[in-house]
C-alpha positions in Angstrom: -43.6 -42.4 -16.6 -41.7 -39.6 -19.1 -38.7 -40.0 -20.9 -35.6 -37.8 -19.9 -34.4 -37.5 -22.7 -37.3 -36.8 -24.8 -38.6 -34.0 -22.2 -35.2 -32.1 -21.1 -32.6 -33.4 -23.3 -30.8 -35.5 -20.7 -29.8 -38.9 -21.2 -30.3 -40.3 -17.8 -30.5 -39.5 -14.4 -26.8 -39.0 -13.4 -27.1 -36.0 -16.6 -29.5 -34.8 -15.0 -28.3 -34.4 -11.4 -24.9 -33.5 -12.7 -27.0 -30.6 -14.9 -28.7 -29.5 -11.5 -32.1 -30.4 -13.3 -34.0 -32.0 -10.2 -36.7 -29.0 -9.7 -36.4 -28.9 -13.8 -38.0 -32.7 -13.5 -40.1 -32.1 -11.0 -41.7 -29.4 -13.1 -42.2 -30.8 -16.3 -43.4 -34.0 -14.6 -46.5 -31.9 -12.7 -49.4 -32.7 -14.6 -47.8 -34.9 -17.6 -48.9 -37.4 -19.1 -47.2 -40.4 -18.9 -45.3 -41.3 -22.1 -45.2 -45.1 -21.4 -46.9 -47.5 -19.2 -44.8 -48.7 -16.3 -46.0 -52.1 -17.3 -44.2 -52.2 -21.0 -40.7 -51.1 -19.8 -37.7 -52.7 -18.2 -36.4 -50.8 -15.2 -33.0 -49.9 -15.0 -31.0 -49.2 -11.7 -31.6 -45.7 -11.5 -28.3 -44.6 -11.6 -27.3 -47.1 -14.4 -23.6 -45.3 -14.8 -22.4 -44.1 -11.4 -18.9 -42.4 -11.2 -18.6 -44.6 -7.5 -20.9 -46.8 -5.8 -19.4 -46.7 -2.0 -20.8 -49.1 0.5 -20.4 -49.3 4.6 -19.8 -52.3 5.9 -20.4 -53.5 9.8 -22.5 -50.4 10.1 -25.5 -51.6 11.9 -25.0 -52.8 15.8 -26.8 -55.7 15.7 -24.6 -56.9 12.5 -21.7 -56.4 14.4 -22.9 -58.3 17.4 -24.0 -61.3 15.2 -20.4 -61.2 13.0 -18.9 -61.3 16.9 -17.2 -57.6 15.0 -15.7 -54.8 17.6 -18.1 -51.5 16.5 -16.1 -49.4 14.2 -14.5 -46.3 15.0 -14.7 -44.5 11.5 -17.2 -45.7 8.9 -15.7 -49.0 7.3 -15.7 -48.5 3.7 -15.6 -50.2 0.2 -16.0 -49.8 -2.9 -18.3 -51.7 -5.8 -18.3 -52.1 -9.2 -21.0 -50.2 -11.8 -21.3 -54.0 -13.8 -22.3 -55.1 -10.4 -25.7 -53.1 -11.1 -28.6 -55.2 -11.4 -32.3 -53.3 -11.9 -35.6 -54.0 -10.5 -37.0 -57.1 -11.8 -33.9 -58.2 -13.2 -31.6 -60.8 -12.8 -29.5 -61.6 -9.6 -26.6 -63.5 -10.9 -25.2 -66.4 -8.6 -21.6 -67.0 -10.0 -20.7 -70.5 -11.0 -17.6 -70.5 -8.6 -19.7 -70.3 -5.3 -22.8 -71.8 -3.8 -22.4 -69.6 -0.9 -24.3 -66.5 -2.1 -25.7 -64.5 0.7 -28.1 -61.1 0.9 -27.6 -57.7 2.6 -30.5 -55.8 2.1 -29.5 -51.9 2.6 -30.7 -48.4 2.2 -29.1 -46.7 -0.3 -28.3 -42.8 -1.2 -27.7 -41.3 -4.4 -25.6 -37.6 -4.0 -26.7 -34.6 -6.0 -23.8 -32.0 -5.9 -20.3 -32.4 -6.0 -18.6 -32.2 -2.8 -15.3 -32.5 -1.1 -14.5 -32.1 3.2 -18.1 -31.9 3.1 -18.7 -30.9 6.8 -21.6 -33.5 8.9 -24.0 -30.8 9.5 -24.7 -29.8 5.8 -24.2 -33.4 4.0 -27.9 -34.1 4.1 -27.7 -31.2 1.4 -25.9 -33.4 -0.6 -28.4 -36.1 -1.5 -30.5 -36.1 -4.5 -32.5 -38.9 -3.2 -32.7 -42.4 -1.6 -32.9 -46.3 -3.5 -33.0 -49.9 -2.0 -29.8 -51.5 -2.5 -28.7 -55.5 -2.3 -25.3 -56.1 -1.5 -25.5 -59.6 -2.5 -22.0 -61.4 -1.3 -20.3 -64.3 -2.0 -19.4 -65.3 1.3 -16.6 -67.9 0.5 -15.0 -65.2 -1.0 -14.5 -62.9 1.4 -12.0 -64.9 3.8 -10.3 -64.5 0.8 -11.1 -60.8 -0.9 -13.6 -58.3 0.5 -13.5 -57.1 -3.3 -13.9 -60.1 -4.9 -16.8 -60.8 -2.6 -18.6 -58.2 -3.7 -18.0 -57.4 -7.2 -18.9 -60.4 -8.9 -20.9 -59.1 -11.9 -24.7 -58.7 -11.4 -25.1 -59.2 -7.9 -25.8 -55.4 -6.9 -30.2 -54.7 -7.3 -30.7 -51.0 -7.3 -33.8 -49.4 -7.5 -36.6 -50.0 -8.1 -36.4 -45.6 -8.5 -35.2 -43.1 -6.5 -37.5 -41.2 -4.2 -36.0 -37.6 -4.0 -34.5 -36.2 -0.2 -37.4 -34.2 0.0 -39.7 -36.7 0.2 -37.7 -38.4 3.1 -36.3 -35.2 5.2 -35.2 -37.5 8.3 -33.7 -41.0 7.1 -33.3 -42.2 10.5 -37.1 -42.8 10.4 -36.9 -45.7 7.9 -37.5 -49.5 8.1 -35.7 -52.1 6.0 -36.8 -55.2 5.5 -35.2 -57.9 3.4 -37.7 -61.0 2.1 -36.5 -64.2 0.9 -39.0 -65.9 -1.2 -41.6 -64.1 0.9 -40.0 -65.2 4.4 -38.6 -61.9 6.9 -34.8 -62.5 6.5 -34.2 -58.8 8.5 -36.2 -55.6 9.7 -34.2 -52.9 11.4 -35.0 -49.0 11.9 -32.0 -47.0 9.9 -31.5 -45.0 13.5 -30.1 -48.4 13.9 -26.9 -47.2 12.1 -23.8 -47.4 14.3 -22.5 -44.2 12.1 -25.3 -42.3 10.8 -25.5 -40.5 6.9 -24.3 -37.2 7.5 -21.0 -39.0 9.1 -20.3 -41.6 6.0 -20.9 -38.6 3.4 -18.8 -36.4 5.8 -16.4 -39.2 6.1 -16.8 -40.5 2.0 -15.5 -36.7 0.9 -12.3 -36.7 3.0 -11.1 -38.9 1.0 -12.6 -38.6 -2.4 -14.6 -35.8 -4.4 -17.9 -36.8 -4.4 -20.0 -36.4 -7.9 -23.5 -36.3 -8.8 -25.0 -39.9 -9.3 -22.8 -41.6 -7.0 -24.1 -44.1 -4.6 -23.4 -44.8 -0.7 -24.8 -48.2 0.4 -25.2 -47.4 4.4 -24.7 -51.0 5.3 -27.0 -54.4 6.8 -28.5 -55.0 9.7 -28.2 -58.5 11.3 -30.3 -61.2 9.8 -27.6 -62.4 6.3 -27.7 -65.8 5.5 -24.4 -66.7 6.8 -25.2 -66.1 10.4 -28.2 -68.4 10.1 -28.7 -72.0 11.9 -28.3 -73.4 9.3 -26.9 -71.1 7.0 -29.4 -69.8 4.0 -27.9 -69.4 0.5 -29.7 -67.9 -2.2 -30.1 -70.1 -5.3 -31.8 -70.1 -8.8 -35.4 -69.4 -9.0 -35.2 -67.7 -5.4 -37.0 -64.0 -5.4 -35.2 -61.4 -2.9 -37.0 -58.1 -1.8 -35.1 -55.0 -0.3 -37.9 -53.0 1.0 -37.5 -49.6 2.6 -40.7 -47.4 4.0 -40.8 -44.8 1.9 -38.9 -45.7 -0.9 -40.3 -48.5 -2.4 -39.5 -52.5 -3.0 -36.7 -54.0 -4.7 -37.4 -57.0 -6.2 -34.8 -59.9 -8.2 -34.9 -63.4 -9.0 -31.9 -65.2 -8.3 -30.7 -66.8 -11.4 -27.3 -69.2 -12.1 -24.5 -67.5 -14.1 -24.6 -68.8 -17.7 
């Protein structure tokens, strides 16, 4: 693992996207030697700054069929916090208002390029690369405030990296799997996607400009803790994985908010 800023002068990732320094990286990372040991840092979310994290919600069919949802007709989108960011091996933060906090393991994209009325059959052109993403939710919350629900600070795991697009040139060939203290909480294919990538980018620019580092969560399948008989919440000492082929594991222990 190399430093960014020691090699090319860029303070993090989001720099270095914005500074169109991907093939740049890639270069100066062929043949290095690694400046630290993976073992003796703390991982980040790799995009520890993002201009807009943007998430889909209902976006997978059999989420819809299990929240009894009609299947949307235009991506269904909101918006999340940055101090909702939570790295690999970090800390998921249950809030001390709610016992009720529930797991959405998702695949998650990170744009490259700046982009606005990005048309669907150039948005794959638009992605730097591709993270594991936990929209952690407190469900009580929600009949209340979608935001609230999902902005509660700390309960957003990113990571643990992000594997660039050309590693992963067809997205819809992905499986995600979310693990609760080792037990299969969901598994779906991403073709499972009620609207697919290209459409939420497509659909993300029409209404805002979309800037290097920014994150789209591309929603859950079915499988939360809500919908469960009996419901499972996530609670202190708990360890949640977000695993996507490909792309790597995410992996947080729940902890209580201080």
């Amino acid at each position: 693992m190399f430093t960014l800023n020691q090699r090319l002068g860029y303070p993090d990732l989001r720099a270095a996207l914005a500074g169109n320094a991907l093939a740049d990286i890639a270069k100066a990372a062929a043949g290095a030697k690694p400046d630290h040991a993976l073992a003796d840092i703390k991982l980040l979310p790799p995009i520890p700054n993002p201009e807009k994290i943007l998430c889909a919600g209902i976006n997978y069919r059999s989420h819809a069929a299990e929240t009894g949802r009609e299947l949307p007709k235009q991506p269904s989108m909101f918006i999340r916090l940055a101090n909702t960011l939570v790295g690999h091996e970090g800390e998921l933060i249950r809030p001390s208002v709610s016992q009720h906090f529930d797991f959405e393991g998702e695949l998650a994209l990170v744009i490259g390029k700046a982009g606005r009325h990005i048309k669907r059959e150039n948005a794959l052109d638009y992605i730097a690369g591709y993270s594991c993403f936990c929209d952690a939710t407190v469900r009580d919350f929600t009949k209340y405030s979608l935001a609230a629900s999902k902005n509660f600070v700390g309960s957003g795991p990113l990571g643990p990296w992000m594997v660039t697009a050309d590693e992963i040139p067809d997205p819809t060939k992905l499986t995600l799997t979310t693990r609760l203290n080792g037990a299969e909480m969901q598994r779906s294919g991403t073709d499972m996607l009620i609207h697919d990538i290209p459409a939420i980018i497509s659909f993300c620019s029409m209404f805002t400009p979309l800037t290097p580092g920014d994150i789209i969560a591309t929603g859950t399948p079915d499988g939360i803790g809500a919908k469960r008989n009996p419901p499972v919440w996530m609670k202190a000492g708990d360890v949640l994985e977000v695993e996507v082929t490909g792309v790597g594991t995410l992996r947080n222990t729940i902890a209580d908010e201080a």
